[in-house]
C-alpha positions in Angstrom: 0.0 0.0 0.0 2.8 2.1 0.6 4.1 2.4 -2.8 0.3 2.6 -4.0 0.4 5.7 -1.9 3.5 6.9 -3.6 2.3 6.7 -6.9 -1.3 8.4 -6.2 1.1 11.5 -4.4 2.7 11.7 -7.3 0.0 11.6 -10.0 -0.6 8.4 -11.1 -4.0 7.3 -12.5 -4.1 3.6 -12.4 -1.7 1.3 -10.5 -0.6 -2.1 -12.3 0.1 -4.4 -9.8 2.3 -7.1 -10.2 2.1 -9.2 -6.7 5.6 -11.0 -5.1 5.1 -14.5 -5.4 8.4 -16.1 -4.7 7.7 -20.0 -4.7 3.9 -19.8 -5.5 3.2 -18.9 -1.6 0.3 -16.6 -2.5 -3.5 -18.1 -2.3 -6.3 -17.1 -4.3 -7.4 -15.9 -1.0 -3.7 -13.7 -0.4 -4.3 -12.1 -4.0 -7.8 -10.8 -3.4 -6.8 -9.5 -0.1 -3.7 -8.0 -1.9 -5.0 -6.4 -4.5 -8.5 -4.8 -2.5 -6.0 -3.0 0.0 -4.0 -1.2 -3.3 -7.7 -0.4 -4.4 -8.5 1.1 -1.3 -5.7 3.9 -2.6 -6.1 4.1 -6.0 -7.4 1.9 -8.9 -5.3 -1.1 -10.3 -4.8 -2.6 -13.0 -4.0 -6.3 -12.5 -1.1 -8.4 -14.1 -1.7 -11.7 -15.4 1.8 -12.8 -15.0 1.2 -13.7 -11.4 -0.6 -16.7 -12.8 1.7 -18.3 -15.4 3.1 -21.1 -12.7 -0.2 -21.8 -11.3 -2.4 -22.7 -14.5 -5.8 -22.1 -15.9 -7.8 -22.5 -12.6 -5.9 -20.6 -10.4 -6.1 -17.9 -12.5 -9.4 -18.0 -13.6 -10.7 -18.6 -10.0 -8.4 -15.5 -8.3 -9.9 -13.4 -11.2 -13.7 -14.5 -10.7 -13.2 -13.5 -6.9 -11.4 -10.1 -7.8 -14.6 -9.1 -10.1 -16.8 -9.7 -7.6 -15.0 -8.6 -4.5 -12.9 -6.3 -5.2 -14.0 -2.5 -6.3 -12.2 -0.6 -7.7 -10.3 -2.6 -10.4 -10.1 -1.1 -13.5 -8.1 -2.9 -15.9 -6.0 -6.2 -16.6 -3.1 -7.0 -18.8 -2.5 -10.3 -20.0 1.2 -11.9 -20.2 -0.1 -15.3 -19.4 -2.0 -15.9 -23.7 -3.5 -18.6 -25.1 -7.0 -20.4 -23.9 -6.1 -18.7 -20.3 -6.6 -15.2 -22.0 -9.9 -16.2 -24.1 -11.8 -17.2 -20.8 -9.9 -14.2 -19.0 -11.1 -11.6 -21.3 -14.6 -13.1 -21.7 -15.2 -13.1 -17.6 -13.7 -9.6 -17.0 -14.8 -7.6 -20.5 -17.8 -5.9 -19.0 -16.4 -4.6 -15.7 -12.8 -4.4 -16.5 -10.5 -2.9 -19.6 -8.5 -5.8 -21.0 -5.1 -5.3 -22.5 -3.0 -7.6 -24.8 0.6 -8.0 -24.3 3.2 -5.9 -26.4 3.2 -8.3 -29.7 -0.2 -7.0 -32.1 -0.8 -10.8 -32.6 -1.9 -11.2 -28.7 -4.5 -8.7 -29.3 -5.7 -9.8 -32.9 -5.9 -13.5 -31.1 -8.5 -11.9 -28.3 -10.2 -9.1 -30.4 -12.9 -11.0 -31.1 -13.3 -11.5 -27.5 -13.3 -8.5 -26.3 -10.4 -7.0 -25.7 -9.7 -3.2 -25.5 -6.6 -2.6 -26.6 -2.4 -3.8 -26.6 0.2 -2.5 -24.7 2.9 -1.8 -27.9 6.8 -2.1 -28.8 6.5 -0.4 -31.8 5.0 2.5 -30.4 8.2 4.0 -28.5 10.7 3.8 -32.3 8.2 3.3 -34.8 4.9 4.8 -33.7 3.6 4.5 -37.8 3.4 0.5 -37.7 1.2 1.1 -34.1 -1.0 3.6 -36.1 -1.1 1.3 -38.8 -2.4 -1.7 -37.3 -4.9 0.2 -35.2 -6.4 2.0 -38.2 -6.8 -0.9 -39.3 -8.4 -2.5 -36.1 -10.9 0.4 -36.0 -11.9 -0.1 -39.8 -12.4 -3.5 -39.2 -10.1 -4.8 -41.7 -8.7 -7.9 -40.0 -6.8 -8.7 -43.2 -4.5 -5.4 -42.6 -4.0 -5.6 -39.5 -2.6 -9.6 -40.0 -0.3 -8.3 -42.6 1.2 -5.5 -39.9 1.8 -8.5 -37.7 3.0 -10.7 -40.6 5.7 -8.0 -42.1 6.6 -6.3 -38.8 5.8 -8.0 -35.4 7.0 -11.6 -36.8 10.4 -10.4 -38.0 11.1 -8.0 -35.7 10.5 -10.4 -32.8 11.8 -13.8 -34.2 15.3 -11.0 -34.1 14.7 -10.3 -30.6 15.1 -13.8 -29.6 17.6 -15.0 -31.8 20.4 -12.6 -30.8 23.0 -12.4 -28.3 21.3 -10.9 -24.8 17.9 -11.7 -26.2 15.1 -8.7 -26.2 16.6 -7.0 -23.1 20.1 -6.4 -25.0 18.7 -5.6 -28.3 15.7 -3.9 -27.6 18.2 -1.4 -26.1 20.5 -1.3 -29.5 16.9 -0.7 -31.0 16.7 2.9 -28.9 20.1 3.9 -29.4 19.9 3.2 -33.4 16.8 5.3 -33.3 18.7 8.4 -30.8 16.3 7.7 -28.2 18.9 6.9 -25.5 22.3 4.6 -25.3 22.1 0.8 -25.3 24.6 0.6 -22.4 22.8 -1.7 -19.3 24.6 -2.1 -15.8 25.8 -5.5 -15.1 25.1 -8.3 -15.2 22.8 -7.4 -17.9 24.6 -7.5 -21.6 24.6 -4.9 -23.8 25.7 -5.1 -27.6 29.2 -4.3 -28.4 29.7 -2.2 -31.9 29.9 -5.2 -34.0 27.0 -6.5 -33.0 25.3 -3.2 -32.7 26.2 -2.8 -36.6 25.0 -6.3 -37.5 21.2 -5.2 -36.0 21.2 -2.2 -37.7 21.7 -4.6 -40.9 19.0 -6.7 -39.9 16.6 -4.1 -39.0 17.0 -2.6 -42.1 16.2 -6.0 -43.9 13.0 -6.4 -42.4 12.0 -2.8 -43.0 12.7 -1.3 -39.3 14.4 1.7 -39.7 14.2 5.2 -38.6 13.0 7.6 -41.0 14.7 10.8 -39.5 
């Protein structure tokens, strides 16, 4: 609550809360009780990340308890995907704004279900593919919007995990090449050394990621 109060001081609208869980010691009963007391400050926005090493159930059941418990919840984001998200979106859609995870193919797999809207990579280096696949979202041309995620998110991401420091390391090249900030990360995180900085800027280019300034 403490931190819930911080971010309320300091202008925060919505908190996203992402519960400790070290060794799966929380219950579904724990979880309610944590998330009502951050509600009692400010609104949340629940993380479905907290449920990826307990399955379907726990999930689902923590989630049915929170809607009708809990006031004061807002939103949810889902990390978790697949049939878990489906039944997620369809139980919380009317009380509750769902959000995708950052890849456009999360949200095109749960748009039909209800879901609101995608947190988005793109959006901080190359805002025009974000715009483009929400245009096409709001015109209701699902073919469009499957090419955006065929030509950008695919490529782009099957680069993230097939380089050296994975999507920490080279999402950070990605900002530098694009003058938002400097790839350099403390340790133990890696950051890519000029070699390998030059051999994404190659690749990016390639796919069609590249900063038009």
């Amino acid at each position: 609550m403490a931190f819930a109060e911080y971010a309320r001081q300091i202008g925060s609208d919505v908190h996203m809360v992402l519960p400790p869980d070290w060794a799966t010691s929380c219950t579904v009963a724990s979880l309610c009780e944590h998330y009502a007391r951050v509600a009692e400050v400010m609104p949340v926005m629940i993380v479905t990340g907290v449920f990826s090493a307990r399955g379907e159930a726990f999930g689902l059941e923590t989630l049915k308890r929170v809607v009708e418990d809990v006031p004061n919840v807002v939103a949810i984001k889902d990390d978790v995907l697949g049939p878990f998200a489906r039944k997620m979106t369809l139980l919380v859609r009317d009380r509750w704004v769902v959000f995708s995870g950052g890849q456009k193919q999360n949200h095109l797999d749960l748009h039909p279900y209800g879901c609101d809207g995608f947190m988005s990579t793109f959006l901080s280096f190359m805002p025009e593919v974000t715009n483009r696949y929400w245009s096409a979202i709001q015109a209701g041309d699902l073919q469009e919007a499957s090419s955006v995620i065929r030509d950008f998110d695919h490529p782009f991401f099957d680069l993230l995990r097939r380089s050296t420091g994975g999507f920490d390391a080279v999402l950070h090249g990605v900002f530098e090449l694009f003058g938002i900030y400097e790839r350099w990360r403390p340790k133990p995180y890696y950051s890519l050394n000029n070699e390998e900085m030059e051999q994404l800027r190659c690749e990016l280019e390639a796919i069609g990621v590249q900063s038009s300034g």
